[in-house]
C-alpha positions as semicolon CSV with decimal commas, in nm:
position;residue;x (nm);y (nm);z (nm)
1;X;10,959;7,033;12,606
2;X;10,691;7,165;12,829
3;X;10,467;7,417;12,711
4;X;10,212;7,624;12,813
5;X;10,183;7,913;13,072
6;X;10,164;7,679;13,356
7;X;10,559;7,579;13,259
8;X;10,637;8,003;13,313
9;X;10,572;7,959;13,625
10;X;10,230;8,156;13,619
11;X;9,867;8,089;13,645
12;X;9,717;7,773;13,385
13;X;9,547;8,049;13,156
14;X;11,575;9,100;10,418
15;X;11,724;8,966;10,747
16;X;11,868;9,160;11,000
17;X;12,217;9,123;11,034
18;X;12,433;8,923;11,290
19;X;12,592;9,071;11,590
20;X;12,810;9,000;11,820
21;X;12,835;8,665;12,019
22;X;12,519;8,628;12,223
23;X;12,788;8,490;12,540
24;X;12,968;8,840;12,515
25;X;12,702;8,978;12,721
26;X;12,634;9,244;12,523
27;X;12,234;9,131;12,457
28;X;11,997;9,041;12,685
29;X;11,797;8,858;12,412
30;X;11,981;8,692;12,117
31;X;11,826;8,433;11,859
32;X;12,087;8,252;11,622
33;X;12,016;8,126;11,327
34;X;11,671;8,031;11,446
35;X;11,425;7,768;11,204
36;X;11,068;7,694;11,282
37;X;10,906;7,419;11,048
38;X;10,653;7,238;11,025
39;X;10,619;6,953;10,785
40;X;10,664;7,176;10,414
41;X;10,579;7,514;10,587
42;X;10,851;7,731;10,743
43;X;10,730;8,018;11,024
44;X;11,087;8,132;11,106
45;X;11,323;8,135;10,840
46;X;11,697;8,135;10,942
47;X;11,615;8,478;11,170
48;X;11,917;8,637;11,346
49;X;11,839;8,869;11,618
50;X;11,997;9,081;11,939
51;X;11,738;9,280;12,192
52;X;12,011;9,467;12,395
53;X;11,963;9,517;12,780
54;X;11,693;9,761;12,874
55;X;11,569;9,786;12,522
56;X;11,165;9,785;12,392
57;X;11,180;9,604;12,082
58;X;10,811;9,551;11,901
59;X;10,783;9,228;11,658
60;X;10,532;9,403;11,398
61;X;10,355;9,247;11,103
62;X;10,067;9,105;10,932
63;X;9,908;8,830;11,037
64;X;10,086;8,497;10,976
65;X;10,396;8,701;10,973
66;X;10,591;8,467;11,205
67;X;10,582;8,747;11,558
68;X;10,392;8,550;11,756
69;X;10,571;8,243;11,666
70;X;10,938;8,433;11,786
71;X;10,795;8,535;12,082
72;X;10,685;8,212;12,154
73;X;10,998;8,029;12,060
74;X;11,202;8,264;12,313
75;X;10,936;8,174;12,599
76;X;10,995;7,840;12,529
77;X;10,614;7,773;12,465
78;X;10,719;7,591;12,114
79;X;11,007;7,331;11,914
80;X;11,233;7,541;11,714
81;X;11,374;7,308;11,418
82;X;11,724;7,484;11,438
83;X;11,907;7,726;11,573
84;X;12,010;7,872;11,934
85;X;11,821;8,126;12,183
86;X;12,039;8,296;12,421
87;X;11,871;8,499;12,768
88;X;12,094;8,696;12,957
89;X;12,408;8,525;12,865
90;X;12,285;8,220;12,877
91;X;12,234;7,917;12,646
92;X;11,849;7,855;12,670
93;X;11,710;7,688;12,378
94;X;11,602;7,337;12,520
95;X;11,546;7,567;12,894
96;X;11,236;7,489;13,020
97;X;11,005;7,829;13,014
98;X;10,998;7,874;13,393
99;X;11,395;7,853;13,386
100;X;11,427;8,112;13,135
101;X;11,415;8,399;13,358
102;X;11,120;8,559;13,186
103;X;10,778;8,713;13,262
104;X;10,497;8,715;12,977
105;X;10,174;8,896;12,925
106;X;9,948;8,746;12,693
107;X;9,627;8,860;12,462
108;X;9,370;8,699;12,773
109;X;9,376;8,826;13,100
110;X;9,332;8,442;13,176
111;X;9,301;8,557;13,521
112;X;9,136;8,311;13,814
113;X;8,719;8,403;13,833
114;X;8,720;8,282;14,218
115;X;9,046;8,447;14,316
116;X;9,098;8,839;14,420
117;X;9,350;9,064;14,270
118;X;9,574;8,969;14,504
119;X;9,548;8,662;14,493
120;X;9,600;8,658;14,101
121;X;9,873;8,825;14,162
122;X;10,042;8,606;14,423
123;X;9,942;8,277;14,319
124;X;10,269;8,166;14,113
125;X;10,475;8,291;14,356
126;X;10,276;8,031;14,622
127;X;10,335;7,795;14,385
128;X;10,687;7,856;14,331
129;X;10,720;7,816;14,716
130;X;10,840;8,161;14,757
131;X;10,811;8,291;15,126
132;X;10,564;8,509;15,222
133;X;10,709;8,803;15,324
134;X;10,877;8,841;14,984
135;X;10,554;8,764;14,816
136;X;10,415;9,073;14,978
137;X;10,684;9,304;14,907
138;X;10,600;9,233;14,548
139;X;10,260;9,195;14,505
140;X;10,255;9,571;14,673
141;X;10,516;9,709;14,449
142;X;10,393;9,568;14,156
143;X;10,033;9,729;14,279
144;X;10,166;10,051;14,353
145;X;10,335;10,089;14,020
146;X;10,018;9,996;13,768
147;X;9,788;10,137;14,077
148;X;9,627;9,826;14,210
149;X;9,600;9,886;14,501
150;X;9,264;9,992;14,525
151;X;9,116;9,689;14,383
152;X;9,350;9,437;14,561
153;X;9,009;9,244;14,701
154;X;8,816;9,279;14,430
155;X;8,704;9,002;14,139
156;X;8,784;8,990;13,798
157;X;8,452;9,030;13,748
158;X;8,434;9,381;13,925
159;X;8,726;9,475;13,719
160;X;8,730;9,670;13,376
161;X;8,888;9,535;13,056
162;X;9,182;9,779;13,156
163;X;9,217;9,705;13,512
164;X;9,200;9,333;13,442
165;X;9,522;9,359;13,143
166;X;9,732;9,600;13,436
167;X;9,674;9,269;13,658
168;X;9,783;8,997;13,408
169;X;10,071;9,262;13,360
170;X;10,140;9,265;13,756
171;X;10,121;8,910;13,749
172;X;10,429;8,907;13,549
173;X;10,604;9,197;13,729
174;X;10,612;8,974;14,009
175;X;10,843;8,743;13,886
176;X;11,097;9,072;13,871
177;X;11,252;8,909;13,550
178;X;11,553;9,051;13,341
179;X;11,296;9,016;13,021
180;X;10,916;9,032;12,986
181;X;10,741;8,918;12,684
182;X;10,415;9,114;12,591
183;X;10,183;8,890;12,317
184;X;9,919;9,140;12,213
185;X;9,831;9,237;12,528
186;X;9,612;9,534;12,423
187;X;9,431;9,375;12,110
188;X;9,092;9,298;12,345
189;X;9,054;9,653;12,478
190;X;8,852;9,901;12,309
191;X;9,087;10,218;12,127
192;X;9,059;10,451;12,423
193;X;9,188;10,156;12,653
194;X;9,434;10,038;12,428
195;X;9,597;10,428;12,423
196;X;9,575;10,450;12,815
197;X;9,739;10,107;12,808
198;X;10,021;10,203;12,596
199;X;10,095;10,519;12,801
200;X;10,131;10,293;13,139
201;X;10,333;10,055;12,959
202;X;10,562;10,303;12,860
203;X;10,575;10,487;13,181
204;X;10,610;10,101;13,282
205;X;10,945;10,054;13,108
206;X;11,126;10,399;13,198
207;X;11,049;10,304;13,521
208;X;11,162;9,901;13,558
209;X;11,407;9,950;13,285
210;X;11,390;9,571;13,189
211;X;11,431;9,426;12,831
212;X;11,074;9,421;12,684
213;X;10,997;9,265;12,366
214;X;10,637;9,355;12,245
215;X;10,432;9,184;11,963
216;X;10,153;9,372;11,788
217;X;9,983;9,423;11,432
218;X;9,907;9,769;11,524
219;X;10,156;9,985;11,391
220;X;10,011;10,302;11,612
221;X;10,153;10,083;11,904
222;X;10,481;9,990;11,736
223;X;10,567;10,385;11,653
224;X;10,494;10,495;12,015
225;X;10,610;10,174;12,195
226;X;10,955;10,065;12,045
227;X;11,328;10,161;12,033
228;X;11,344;9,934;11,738
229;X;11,080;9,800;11,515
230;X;11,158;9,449;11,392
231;X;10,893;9,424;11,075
232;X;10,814;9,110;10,952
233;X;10,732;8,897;10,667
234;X;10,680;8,523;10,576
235;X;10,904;8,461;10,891
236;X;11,138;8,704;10,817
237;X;11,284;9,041;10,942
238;X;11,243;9,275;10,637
239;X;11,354;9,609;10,856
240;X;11,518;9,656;11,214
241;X;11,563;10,027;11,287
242;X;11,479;10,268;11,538
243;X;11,081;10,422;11,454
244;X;11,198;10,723;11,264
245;X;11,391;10,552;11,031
246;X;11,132;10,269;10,948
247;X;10,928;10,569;10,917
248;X;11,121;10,774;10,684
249;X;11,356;10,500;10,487
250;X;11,163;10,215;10,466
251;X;11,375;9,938;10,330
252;X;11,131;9,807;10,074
253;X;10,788;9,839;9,906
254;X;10,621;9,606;10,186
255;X;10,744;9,808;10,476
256;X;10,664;10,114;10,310
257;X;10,331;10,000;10,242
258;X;10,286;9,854;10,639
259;X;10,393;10,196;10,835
260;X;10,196;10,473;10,818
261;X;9,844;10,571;10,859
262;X;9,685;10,698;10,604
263;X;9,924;10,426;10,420
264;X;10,168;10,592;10,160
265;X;10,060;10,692;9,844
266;X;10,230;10,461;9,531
267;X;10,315;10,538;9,199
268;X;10,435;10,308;8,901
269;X;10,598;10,470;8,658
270;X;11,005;10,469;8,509
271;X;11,313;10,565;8,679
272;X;11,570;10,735;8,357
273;X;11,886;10,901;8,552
274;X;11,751;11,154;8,862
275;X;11,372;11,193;8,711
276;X;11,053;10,986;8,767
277;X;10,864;10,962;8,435
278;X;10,465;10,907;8,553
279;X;10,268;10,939;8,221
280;X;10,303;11,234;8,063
281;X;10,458;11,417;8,409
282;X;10,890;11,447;8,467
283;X;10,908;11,457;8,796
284;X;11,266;11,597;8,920
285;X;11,399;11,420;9,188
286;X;11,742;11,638;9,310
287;X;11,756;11,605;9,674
288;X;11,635;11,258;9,712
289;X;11,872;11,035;9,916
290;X;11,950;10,725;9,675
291;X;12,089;10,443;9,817
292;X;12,446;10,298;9,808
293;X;12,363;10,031;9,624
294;X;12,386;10,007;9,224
295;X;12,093;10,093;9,038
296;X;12,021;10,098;8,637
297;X;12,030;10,450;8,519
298;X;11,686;10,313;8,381
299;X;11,408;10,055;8,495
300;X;11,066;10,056;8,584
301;X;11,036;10,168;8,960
302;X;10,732;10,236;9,232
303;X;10,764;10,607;9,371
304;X;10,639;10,649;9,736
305;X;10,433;10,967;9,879
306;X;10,322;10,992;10,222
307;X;10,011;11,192;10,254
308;X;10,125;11,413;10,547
309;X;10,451;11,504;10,295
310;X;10,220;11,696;10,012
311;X;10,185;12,043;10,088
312;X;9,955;12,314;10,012
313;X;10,055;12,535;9,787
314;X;10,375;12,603;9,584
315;X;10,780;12,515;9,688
316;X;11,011;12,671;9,597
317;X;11,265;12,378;9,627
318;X;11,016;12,117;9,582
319;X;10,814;11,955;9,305
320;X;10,502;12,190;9,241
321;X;10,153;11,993;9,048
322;X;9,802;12,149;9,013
323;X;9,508;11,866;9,150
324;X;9,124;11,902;9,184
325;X;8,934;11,794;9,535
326;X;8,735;11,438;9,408
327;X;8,714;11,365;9,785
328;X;8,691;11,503;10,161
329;X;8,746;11,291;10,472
330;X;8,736;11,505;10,784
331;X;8,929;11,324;11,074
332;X;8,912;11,605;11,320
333;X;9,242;11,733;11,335
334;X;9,341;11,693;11,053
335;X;9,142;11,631;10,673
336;X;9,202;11,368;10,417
337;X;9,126;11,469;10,074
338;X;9,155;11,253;9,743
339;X;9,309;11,400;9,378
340;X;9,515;11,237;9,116
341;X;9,875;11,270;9,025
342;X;9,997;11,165;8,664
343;X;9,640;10,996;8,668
344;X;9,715;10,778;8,919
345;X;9,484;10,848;9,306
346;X;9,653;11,057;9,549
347;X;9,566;11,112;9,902
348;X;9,692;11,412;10,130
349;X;9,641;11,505;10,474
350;X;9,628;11,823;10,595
351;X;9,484;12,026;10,887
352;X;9,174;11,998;10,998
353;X;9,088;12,344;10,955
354;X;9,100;12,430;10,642
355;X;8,824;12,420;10,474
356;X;8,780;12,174;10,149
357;X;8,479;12,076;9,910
358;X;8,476;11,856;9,601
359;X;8,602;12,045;9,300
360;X;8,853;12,250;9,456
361;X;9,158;12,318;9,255
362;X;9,474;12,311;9,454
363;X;9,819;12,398;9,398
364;X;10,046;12,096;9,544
365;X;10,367;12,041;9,616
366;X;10,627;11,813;9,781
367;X;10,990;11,798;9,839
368;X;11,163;11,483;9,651
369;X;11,400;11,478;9,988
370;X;11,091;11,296;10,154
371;X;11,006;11,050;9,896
372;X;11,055;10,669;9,878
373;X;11,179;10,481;9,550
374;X;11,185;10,089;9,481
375;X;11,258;9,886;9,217
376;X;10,960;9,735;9,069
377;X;11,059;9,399;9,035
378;X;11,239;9,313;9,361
379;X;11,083;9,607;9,569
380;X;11,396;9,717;9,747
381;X;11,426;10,078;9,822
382;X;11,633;10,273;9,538
């Protein structure tokens, strides 16, 4: 197979469940059964996956996690070992990339030194011998919607780090593709960039309405980006749900651990019935969601806290604990402070405005309807 970007016909720069078939038409994007090996190691690990039409899916994870590897194997930049990938109905898995009906962005701008914007722009579609009075209606809508069209003559050189990543983006646009792949595109821009990135890229995507599939480590991105988060793992999808839900029922300890920011607060302790023993604390839990599948009336299980979900002051309906300031962290709009829970270190976030020193003692509270439980050994949610 040919890989690399020249073959896309641009410049040389637990698992989720199965849906229905990926001929049905009812995905844009579908991956069956899809293995990547190589020699002992396995990246992709029997994965399963449908991106439906129009949708923003984000491939999030660690590094190593096996997103990049995905988004590569759908391009058609890499050997799968098994399996079948499916674009827009059809059967594409030995496809070469540039007859895969895609457009991707990648982490470089990779854009040509000696060439103008609009020239960077048009180049592929010179090469792909497409005539020239098509080549200008698209270079100028492409311009017009990630506002080019100022800097059409100039250099990458003359360009920012922002304006150069909104032309290796209208390099793909150009294409006007059913699905566009998007590898880190942001990861070299500075965090003010990166946030007036993902804005334009999501004005991007209301607007075009294509199929989009987005990978990133940063879950900031993933939250604001995606209709569905795909999290990942050792090459597999351990959660595929809409932001919210990721958010607020992560399926285990790992994804629980990988969304939020400040990260949840854990707890080991024992599970008897509907209380969480943590030393010599009972914390009630009536109101807390379980889950549908069986659980031992007793085991040793991991109690999840996000800091944003511990309140000042008493509840009524919640759980209500007593805690002493050990440490401040003003973020502006809001204030991290540390205290302990059961012994154990306890962050919360409140706003910014009120007013916290070392050795304050707080009343603290939170309602067990917001909490996450997993079972200590295998780490699934409870």
């Amino acid at each position: 197979m040919t890989t690399g970007s020249a073959a896309l016909g641009l410049e040389v720069p637990p698992r989720a469940a199965a849906s229905p078939s990926p001929a049905s038409g009812e995905a844009s994007v579908s991956v069956r059964e899809l293995d990547i090996r190589y020699g002992a190691l396995t990246a992709i690990d029997k994965l399963d996956l449908d991106v439906a039409k129009g949708e923003f899916l984000v491939l999030l994870g660690p590094s190593g996690c096996g997103k990049s590897t995905l988004l590569n194997a759908i391009a058609g930049l890499l050997d799968i070992s098994d399996g079948e990938i499916w674009i827009s109905g059809r059967n594409v898995t030995w496809a070469e990339p540039k007859d895969r009906g895609i457009g991707m962005v990648f982490q470089s701008y990779a854009l040509y030194p000696r060439m103008s914007v609009k020239e960077n722009l048009s180049f592929g579609l010179r090469m792909n011998g497409i005539a020239r009075a098509e080549i200008e209606r698209r270079v100028a809508k492409a311009s017009r919607m990630l506002q080019l069209e100022p800097l059409l003559e100039r250099k990458p050189a003359e360009l920012s780090g922002g304006q150069r990543q909104r032309v290796a983006i209208g390099r793909a646009l150009v294409r006007e593709v059913d699905v566009f792949l998007f590898d880190e595109p942001l990861s070299n821009l500075d965090a003010k960039l990166r946030a007036e990135l993902r804005v334009e890229i999501k004005r991007l995507h209301q607007s075009l309405g294509n199929t989009m599939i987005y990978v990133t480590h940063d879950q900031i991105e993933a939250l604001t980006l995606a209709d569905r988060i795909a999290i990942m793992k050792g090459g597999v999808i351990q959660q595929l749900a809409p932001p919210i839900e990721v958010y607020q029922r992560p399926v285990n300890h790992f994804v629980a651990g990988f969304i939020g920011s400040p990260a949840m607060n854990f707890f080991e302790g024992r599970l008897a019935g509907e209380t969480f023993h943590l030393g010599d604390l009972a914390l009630p839990l009536a109101g807390y969601g379980f889950s549908s599948r069986p659980r031992p009336s007793d085991c040793a299980a991991t109690l999840g806290l996000r800091p944003e979900h511990v309140a000042l002051g008493p509840s009524p309906h919640g759980v209500s604990f007593e805690g002493t300031v050990a440490v401040v962290e003003p973020m502006g709009a809001d204030t991290l402070f540390w205290t302990e829970l059961g012994g154990q270190p306890l962050s919360v976030r409140t706003h910014g405005e009120r007013a916290l020193a070392v050795g304050d003692r707080l009343r603290l509270s939170f309602d067990p309807a917001r909490l996450s439980l997993f079972d200590a050994a295998s780490g699934e949610r409870l």
